[in-house]
C-alpha positions, -999 to 999 in steps of 0.1 A, spaced: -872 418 552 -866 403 516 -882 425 489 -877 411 451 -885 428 416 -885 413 381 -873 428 351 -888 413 326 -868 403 289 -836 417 299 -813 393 297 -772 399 313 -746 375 316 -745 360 352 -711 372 361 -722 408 353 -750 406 379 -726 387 403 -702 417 400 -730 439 407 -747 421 432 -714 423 456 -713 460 447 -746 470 459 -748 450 491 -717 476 501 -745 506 502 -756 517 537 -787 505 548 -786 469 528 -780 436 541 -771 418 516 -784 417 475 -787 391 451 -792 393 413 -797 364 391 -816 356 357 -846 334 364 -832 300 354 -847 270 371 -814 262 392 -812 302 400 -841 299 414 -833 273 436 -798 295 447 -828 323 463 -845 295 479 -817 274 494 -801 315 506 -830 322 517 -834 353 496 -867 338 473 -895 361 466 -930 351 456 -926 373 425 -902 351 410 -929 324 405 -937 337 365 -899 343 360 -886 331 331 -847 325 320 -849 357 304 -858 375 329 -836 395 360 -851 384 392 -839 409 422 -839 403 459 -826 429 483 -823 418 522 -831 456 539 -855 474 565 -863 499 538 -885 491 509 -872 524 492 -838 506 493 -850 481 463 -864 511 439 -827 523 443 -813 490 439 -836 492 405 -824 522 391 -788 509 398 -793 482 377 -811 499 353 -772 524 348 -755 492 352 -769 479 320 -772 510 303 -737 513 305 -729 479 296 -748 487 263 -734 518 253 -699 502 256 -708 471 240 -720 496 211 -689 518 208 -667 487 207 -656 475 169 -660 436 181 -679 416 157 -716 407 173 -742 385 162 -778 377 181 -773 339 168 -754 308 160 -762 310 123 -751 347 121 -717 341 143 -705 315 118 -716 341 88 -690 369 102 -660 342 110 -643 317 87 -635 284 96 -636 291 133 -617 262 156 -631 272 191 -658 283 212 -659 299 246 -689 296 265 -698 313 295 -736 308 299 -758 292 325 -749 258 333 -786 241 324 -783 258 284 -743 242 281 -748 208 267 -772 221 236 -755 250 227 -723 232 231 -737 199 207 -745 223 180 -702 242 183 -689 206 182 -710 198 151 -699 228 136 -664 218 142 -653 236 165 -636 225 204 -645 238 233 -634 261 260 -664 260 291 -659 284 317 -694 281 330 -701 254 361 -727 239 371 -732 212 343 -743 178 351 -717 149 348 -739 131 320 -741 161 298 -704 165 304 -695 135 295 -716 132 265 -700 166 254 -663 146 256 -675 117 240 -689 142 211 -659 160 214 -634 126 210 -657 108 182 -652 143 162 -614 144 166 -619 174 190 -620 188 227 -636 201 254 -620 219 280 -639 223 310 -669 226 321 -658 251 353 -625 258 331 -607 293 343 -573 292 325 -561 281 290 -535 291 266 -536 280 230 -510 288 205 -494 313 229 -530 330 231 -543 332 269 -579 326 276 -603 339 306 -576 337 336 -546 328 321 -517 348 320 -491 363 293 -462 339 284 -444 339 254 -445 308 230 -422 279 235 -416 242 238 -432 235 272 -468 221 272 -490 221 298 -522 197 310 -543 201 339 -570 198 361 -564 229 381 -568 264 365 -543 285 393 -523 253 392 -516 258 355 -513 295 361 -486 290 385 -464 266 364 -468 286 331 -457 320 353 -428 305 368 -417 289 338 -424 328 320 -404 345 344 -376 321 343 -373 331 304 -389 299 285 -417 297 269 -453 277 267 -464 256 233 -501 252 249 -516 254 282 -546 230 281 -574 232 311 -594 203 315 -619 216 339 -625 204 377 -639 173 368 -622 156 342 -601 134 369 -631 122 382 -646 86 381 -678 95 362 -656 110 333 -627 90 336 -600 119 317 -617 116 285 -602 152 281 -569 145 296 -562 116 271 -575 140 241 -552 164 255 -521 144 256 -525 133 224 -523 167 208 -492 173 225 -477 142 215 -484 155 181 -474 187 183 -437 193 169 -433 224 190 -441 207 224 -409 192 232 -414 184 276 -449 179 289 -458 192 325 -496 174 341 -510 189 370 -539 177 387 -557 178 419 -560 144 439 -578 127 407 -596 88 409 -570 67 416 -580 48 387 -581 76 362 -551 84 378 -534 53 369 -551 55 331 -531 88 327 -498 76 338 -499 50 312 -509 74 286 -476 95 297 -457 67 293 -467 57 260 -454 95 247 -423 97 233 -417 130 253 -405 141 284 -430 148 311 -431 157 345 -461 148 368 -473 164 400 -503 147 413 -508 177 441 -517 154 476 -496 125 464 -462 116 478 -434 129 451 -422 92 434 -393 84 418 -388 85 382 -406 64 361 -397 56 323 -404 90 311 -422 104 344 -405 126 364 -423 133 397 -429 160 413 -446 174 445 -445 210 440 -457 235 416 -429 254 417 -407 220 413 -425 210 385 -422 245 368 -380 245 375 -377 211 365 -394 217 329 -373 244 324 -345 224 325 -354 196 306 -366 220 281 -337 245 280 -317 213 277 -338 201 250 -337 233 226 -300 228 222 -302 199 207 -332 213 187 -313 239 176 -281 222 168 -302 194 152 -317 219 126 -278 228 119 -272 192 108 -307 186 89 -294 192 57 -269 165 66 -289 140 76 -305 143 48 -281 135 24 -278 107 50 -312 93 46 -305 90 3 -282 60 14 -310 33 32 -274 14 40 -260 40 61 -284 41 95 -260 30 115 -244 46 154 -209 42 167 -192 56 196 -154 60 202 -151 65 236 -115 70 264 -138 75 295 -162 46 306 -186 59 325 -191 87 295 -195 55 272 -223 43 298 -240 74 295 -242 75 262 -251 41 262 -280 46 284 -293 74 263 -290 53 231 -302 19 247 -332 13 223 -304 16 191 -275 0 210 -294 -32 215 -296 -30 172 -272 -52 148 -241 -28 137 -250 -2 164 -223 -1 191 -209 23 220 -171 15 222 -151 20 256 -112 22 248 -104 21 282 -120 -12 291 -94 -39 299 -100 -59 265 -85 -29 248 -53 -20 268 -37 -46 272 1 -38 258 -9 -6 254 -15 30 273 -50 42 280 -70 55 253 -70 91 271 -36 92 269 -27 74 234 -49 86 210 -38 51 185 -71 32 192 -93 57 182 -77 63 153 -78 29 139 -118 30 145 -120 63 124 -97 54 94 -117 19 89 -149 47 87 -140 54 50 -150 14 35 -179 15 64 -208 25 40 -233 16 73 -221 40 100 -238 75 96 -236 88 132 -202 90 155 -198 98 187 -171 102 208 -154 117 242 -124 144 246 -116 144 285 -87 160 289 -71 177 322 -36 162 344 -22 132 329 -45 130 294 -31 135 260 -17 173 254 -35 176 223 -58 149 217 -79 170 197 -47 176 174 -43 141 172 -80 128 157 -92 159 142 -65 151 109 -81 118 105 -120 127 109 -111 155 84 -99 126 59 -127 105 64 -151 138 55 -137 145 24 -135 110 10 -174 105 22 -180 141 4 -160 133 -28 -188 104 -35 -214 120 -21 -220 109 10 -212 122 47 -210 111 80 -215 131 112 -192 134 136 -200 142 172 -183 151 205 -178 168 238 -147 180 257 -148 170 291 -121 199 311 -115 237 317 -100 270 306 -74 257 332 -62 227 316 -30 224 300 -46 215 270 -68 244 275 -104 240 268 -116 260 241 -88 254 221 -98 219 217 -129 232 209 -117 249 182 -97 220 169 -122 199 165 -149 220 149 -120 230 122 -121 194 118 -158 191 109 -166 177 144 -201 191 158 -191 199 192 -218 201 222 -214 212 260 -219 180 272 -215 142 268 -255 137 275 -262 166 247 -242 147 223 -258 114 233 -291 131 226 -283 149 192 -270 111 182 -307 100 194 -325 126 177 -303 119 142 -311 81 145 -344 90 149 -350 111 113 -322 89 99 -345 61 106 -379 80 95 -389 77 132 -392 121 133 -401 143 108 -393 182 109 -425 189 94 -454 203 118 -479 178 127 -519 185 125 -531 173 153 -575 184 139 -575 206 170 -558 237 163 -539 249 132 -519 279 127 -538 304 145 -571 308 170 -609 315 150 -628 323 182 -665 327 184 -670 335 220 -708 327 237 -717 351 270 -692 371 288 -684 398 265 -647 407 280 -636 376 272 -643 384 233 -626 422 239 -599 402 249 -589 386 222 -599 412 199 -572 437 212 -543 410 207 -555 408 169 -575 376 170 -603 368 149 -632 367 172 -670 370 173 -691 376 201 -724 357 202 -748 378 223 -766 346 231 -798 343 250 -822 318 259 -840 303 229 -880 300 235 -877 323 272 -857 293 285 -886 265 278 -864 236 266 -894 213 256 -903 243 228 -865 250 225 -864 211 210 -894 214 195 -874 245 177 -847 229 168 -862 200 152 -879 227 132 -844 239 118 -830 205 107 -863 201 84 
């Protein structure tokens, strides 16, 4: 038989009495129980399980309805007093802990300054209003609780966009924000890999792997189950993207999503397109695709995790080196004249590479890639990886060139190349450097060596010869391709160094958190400033007086 009980006034978060509820249908002697807050669509849970008791007809939102399946009616006095120690002990933890509380809205905001998110964990029905009056205090959304009807979602977004903020979720498990997790996320250190999905254990996956592989995670942005979907058409996912598009320390961009609408699927690839970042894409259901502009495809969580790794690992070298040569390009940027890329290259397809990689500069007046080896250039004369002549020519006629402010070139050496080609050029780039410098100016010279320890010539002498030359020297011909990218881009006032604001999140999280207390703890023992709102339902839950109230306030 089903035997029910109300406690009246006694309101307890919903995954409290969930956790509870699964406990105590373990005892002996009980079926099954089920312990819920009297909310409307509660209510409707008991009915549709069959587990609905005629004395949850006066139930209000406030109030803990009980229903215990069992042959024995003393079975739901002890199901009572259970509940009675469970709450008991939730208080007297809740009052031994040092975590900011406050019973309202108005008092939260009093104890926290300028907080820049809110995590809400609260039956789905009471979402939207709460959630209107956090986005007109300013402050984005995380939504962990379900059960929220597409309008009201979608009006929250459109709040959200119009504001110059976001909402994650509703039915969102996993975020992490400025290296901070949030509800189910995991620890990973800060780095340059963001993250955007529609799939909470598909973001904890990617940001796990890419942890335990030794890189690190700018933002991990959960967009709820729903996002993808026709009626909201990724209003988040778009908000999303343009934050890390913005942000200086997101440097690859990894979306995951469940099989979205095909038509919001095709909105988002366009927006990936349109970012000025590598991304990688897995669409999990979809066929892996080839690579598309900036899209890299993927099928696999795991593939899309390994392959950001190396596209950001690859990345921070150039970062890093970049930072070396800021001060540079700086000087650089004082001459308007001098915005200008050459290469010197011996090997041709080294010169296509870089060509490749430089295409939206090469196509530019004055901008050129140069490939010695090419028939036009050696005729009546040896190969340019053996005769070092050619090159040198290009590099003297550098010091009356007042346009040129980036060079590249190759160093391939191995059987038959030039013993010491290094020996050879690095005399003349060192001339060119100290004219530039004596009127100051500079120029930037930058190059690879294509070989081994085992070459004649021997590898990391090379090296060595052409950094005492002033020569920025890189692993690879595609890292110096890159660095000569990422020059011509501040060169050109195309980048800045300086961190970009994108109205979402500054320097660190303000956090007032609405419902599941542990969420708030949290945060509060990694040092956050957080507040716990001990919210409950305004007016018993009667949302005709609860609008009646809050018309009341804005008098």
């Amino acid at each position: 038989m089903i035997l029910g009980l109300v406690k009246k006034n006694t309101y307890q978060d919903s995954v409290n009495l969930m956790l509870l509820s699964t406990r105590l249908t373990e005892k002996e002697g009980v079926r099954k129980v089920s312990i819920m807050m009297g909310t409307p669509a509660n209510k409707d849970i008991f009915r549709n399980t069959g587990m609905y008791c005629s004395e949850f007809e006066t139930a209000n939102p406030n109030d803990i309805c009980i229903s215990v399946d069992t042959d024995s009616s003393e079975k739901l006095s002890t199901i009572s007093e259970e509940l009675d120690a469970f709450i008991s002990d939730l208080s007297s933890s809740s009052s031994e802990s040092k975590l900011r509380k406050a019973k309202s809205l108005k008092g939260a905001l009093n104890k926290i300054e300028n907080p820049n998110l809110a995590i809400i964990s609260i039956p789905g029905e009471y979402v939207y209003e709460e959630g209107k009056r956090l986005l007109e205090n300013g402050m984005n959304l995380f939504v962990f609780s379900d059960n929220v009807n597409y309008e009201e979602e979608k009006k929250l977004k459109e709040i959200a966009r119009e504001k110059g903020l976001i909402v994650m979720g509703p039915d969102c498990g996993t975020g992490i924000i400025l290296g901070v997790p949030l509800a189910f996320a995991n620890v990973v250190s800060r780095g340059s890999i963001g993250v955007v999905g529609a799939s909470g254990t598909g973001i904890q996956e990617i940001t796990s792997i890419i942890g335990r592989l030794g890189e690190g995670v700018s933002h991990a942005i959960g967009l709820g189950g729903r996002d993808l979907s026709e009626e909201i058409g990724g209003i988040s996912a778009e908000i999303a993207l343009n934050f890390l598009k913005e942000d200086i320390d997101t440097e690859v961009i990894v979306f995951v999503s469940k099989p979205p609408a095909r038509d919001v699927r095709d909105k988002i690839v366009e927006k990936l397109k349109q970012i000025n970042k590598t991304t990688v894409a897995v669409f999990l259901g979809e066929k892996s695709l080839s690579q598309d502009e900036n899209i890299h495809y993927v099928s696999t969580l795991e593939d899309a995790a390994n392959l950001a790794f190396y596209l950001s690992r690859s990345k921070r070298v150039n970062k890093e080196t970049f930072m070396v040569i800021k001060d540079r390009l700086d000087t650089l940027r004082l001459n308007p004249k001098q915005n200008r890329i050459h290469g010197y290259y011996g090997g041709g397809t080294l010169a296509g590479e870089a060509k490749e990689i430089l295409a939206k500069y090469i196509s530019s007046e004055g901008n050129k890639i140069i490939d010695y080896g090419d028939d036009q250039y050696t005729k009546g004369r040896p190969h340019p990886m053996i005769d070092p002549s050619t090159r040198i020519e290009a590099i003297k006629k550098l010091k009356d060139d007042e346009s040129v402010a980036i060079v590249l070139f190759d160093n391939v050496i191995g059987h038959g190349s030039s013993t010491d080609m290094a020996g050879a050029l690095g005399p003349h780039i060192k001339d060119v450097l100290e004219y530039k410098r004596s009127r100051n100016q500079d120029i930037v010279f930058i190059a690879s060596v294509c070989g081994t320890e085992e070459d004649i010539q021997i590898y990391s002498k090379q090296v060595k010869e052409l950094e005492k030359s002033g020569v920025v020297v890189l692993d690879t011909n595609a890292q110096v391709a890159k660095l000569g990218l990422e020059a011509m881009e501040y060169i050109n006032e195309r980048r800045t160094v300086e961190k970009s604001q994108s109205g979402l999140f500054d320097s660190e999280l303000r956090v007032v958190n609405i419902g599941l207390e542990s969420f708030a703890n949290t945060l509060y023992e990694q040092n956050l400033s957080v507040v716990q709102y001990n919210w409950t339902p305004v007016a018993g839950g009667n949302k005709e007086l609860q609008k009646m109230l809050r018309k009341l306030e804005n008098l």
